[in-house]
C-alpha positions in Angstrom: 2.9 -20.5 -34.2 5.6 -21.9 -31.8 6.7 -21.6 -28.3 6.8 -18.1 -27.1 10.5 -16.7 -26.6 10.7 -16.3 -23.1 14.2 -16.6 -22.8 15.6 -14.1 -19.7 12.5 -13.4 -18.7 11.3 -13.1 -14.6 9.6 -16.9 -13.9 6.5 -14.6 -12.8 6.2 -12.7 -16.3 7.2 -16.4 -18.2 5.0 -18.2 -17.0 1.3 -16.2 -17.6 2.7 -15.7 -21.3 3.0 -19.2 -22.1 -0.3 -20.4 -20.2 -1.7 -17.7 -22.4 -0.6 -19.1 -25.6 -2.0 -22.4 -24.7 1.1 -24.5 -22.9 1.1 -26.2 -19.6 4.4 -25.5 -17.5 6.6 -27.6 -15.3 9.3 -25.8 -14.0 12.9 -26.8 -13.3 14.5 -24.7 -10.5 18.3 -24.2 -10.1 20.2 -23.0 -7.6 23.7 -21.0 -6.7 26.1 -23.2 -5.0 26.8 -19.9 -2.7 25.3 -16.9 -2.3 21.5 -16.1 -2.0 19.1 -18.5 -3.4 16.2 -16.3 -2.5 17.2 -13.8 -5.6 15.1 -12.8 -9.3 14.5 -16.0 -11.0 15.0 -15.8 -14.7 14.5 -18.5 -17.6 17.5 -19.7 -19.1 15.8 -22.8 -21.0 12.9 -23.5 -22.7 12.2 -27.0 -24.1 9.5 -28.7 -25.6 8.3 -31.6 -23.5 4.4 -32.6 -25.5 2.3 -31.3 -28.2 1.2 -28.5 -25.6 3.9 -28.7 -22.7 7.3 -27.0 -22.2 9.7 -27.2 -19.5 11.5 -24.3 -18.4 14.9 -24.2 -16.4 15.1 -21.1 -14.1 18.4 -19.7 -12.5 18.1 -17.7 -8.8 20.4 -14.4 -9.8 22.7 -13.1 -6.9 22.7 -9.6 -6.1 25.7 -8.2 -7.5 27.1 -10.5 -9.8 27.5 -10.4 -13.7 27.9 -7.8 -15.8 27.0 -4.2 -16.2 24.1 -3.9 -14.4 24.8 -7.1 -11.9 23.8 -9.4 -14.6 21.1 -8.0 -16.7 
């Protein structure tokens, strides 16, 4: 079946979906060098790490930033 593709999803919808399809998570958190640290956090990487594990690397958005709709 595989790893779900969770890839720009919220950390709080990422995670239940692949507990749910039978993976333990560790997270890897990382931060803006400026701005607000305290915004969305949204999976940028998803990477195998066992038979049932993945690790997931989320990024804190800042309000404002990006593209169209500040990022999304």
């Amino acid at each position: 079946m595989g790893i779900p593709d969770v890839l720009g999803f919220l950390l709080d919808d990422a995670v239940p979906l692949l507990r749910n399809a039978g993976y333990d998570v560790s997270e890897v958190i990382s931060k803006p060098p400026k701005g607000n640290p305290e915004g969305l956090k949204r999976v940028v990487r998803v990477r195998p790490a066992g038979p049932q594990e993945v690790v997931i690397t989320v990024v804190c958005e800042e309000k404002g930033k990006g593209g169209v709709l500040n990022g999304l």
